[in-house]
C-alpha positions as CSV (number, residue, x, y, z in Angstrom):
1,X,119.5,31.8,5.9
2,X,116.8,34.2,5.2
3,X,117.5,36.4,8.0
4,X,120.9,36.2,6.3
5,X,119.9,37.5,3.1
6,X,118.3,40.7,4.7
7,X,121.6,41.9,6.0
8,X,123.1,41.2,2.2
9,X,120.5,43.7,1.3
10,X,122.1,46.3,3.3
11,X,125.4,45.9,1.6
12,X,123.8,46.9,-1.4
13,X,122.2,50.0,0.1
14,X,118.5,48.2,-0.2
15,X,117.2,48.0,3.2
16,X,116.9,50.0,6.4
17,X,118.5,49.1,9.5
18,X,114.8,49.1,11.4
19,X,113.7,46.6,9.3
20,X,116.3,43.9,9.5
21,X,115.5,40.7,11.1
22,X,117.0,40.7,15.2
23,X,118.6,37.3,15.5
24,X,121.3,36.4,18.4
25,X,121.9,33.2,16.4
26,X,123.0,35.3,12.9
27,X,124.9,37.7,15.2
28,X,126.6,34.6,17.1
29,X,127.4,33.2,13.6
30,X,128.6,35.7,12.1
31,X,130.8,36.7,15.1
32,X,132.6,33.2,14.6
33,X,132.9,33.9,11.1
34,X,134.5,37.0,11.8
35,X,136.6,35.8,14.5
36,X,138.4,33.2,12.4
37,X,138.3,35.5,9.4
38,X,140.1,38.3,11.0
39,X,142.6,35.7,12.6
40,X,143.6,34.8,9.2
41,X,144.0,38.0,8.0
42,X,146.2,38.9,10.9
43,X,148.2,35.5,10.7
44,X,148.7,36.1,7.2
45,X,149.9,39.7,7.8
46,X,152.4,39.3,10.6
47,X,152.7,35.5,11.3
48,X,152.2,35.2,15.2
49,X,149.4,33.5,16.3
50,X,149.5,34.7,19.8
51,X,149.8,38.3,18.4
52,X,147.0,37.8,15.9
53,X,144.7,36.3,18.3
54,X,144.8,39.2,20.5
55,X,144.4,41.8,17.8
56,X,141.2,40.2,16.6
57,X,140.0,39.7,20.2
58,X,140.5,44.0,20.9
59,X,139.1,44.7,17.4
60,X,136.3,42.8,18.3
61,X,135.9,44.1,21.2
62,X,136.2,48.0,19.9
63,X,133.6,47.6,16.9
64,X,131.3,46.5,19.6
65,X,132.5,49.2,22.2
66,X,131.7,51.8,19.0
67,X,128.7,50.5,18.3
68,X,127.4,50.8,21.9
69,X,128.7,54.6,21.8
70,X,126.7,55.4,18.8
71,X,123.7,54.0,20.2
72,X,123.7,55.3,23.4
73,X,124.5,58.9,21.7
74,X,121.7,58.3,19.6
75,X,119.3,57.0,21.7
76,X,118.7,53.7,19.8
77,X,120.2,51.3,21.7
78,X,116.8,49.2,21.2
79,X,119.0,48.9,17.8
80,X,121.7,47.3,18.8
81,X,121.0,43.5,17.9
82,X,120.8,44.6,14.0
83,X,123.4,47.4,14.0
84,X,126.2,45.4,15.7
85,X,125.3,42.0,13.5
86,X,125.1,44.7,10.4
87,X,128.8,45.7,11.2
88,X,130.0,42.2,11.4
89,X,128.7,41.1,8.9
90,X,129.6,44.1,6.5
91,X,133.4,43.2,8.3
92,X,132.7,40.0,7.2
93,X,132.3,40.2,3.6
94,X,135.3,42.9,3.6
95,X,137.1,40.1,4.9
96,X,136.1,37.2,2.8
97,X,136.3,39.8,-0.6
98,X,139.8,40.5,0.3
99,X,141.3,36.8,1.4
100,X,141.3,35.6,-2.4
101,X,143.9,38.9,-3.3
102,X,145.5,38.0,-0.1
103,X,146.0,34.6,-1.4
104,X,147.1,35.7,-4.6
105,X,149.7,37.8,-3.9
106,X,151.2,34.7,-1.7
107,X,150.8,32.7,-4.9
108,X,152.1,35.3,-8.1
109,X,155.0,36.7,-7.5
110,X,155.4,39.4,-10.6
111,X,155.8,43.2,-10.9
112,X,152.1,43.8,-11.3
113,X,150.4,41.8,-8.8
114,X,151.1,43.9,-5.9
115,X,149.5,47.3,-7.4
116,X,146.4,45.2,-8.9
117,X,145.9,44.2,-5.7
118,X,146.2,47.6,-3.8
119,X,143.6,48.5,-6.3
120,X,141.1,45.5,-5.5
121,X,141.4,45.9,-1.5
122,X,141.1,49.8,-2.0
123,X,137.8,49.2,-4.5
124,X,136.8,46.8,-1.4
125,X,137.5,49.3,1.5
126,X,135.5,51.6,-0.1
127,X,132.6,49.7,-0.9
128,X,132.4,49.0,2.9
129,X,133.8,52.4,4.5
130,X,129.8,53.3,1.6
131,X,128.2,50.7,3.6
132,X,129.3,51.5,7.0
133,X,128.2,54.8,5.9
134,X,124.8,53.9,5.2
135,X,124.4,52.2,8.7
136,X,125.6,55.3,10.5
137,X,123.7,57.8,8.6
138,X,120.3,55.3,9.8
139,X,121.2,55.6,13.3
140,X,121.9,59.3,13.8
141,X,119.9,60.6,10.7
142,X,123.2,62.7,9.3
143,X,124.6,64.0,6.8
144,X,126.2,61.6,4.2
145,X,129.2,63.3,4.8
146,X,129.3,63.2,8.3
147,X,128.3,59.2,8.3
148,X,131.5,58.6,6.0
149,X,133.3,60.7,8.6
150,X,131.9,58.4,11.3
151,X,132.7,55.4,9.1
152,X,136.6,56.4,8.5
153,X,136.4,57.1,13.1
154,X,134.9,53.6,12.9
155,X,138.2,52.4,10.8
156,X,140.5,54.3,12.6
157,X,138.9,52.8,16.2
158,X,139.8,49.3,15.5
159,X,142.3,49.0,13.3
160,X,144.9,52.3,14.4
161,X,143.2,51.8,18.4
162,X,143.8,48.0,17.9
163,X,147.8,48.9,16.7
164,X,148.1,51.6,19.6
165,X,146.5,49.9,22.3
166,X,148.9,46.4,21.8
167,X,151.8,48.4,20.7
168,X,151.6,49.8,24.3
């Protein structure tokens, strides 16, 4: 749980991604969590299983495809144990911040809910497209601006690549 609490730190911009713990056991944990959460979210958005399974298996596999890219680019793939466990688990909490709204717009149907909620999940995607951010400006040693570029590539990899790729 410690080694946990390290990559928490990064999600609030108070620890480097050198010195975070290397643990296949966090990254195989989290990668469950992941799993199931972005099954979830998929199910909940458009209902198939089989559908949703597969987009979570080809998101998975293109955050860790990206990942790999940046690394070998940057030379740091001795990085890759806490840089792809540091994406998941930033995923992760998106994920987990967001399935509460998710939930409550099932649950309240008025006028309101569906802007308050737009505005909670944008405040969320923010937070993490900072975080990402943070990660990616440690492994190439960028500009801010460029590593929120490379964070909003990293967003449009999985999630617009995940939609193109299956839409095929």
């Amino acid at each position: 749980m410690d080694k946990f609490y390290e990559y928490l730190k990064l999600c609030f911009f108070n620890v480097w991604l050198e010195d975070l713990p290397r643990s296949v056991g966090l990254l195989r944990s989290a990668l469950i969590i992941y799993v199931i959460s972005e099954f979830f979210i998929q199910i909940n958005i458009g209902g198939d299983p089989i559908q949703a399974f597969l987009e979570t298996v080809v998101e998975t596999l293109l955050t860790f495809v990206f990942v790999v890219v940046m690394l070998l680019i940057s030379k740091k793939t001795h990085f890759f144990l806490q840089a792809y466990t540091a994406f998941i688990i930033i995923e992760n909490l998106l994920f987990l911040s967001v399935s509460p709204v998710l939930f409550w717009i099932d649950l309240i149907n008025d006028l309101l809910t569906p802007y308050f909620a737009i505005v909670v999940i944008s405040i969320l995607v923010i937070w993490c497209l900072a975080v990402l951010s943070f990660v990616i400006r440690q492994i190439f040693v960028i500009s801010k601006f460029a590593s929120v570029l490379l964070a909003f590539a990293y967003l449009g990899v999985t999630y617009v690549g995940t939609y193109t790729l299956l839409s095929v």
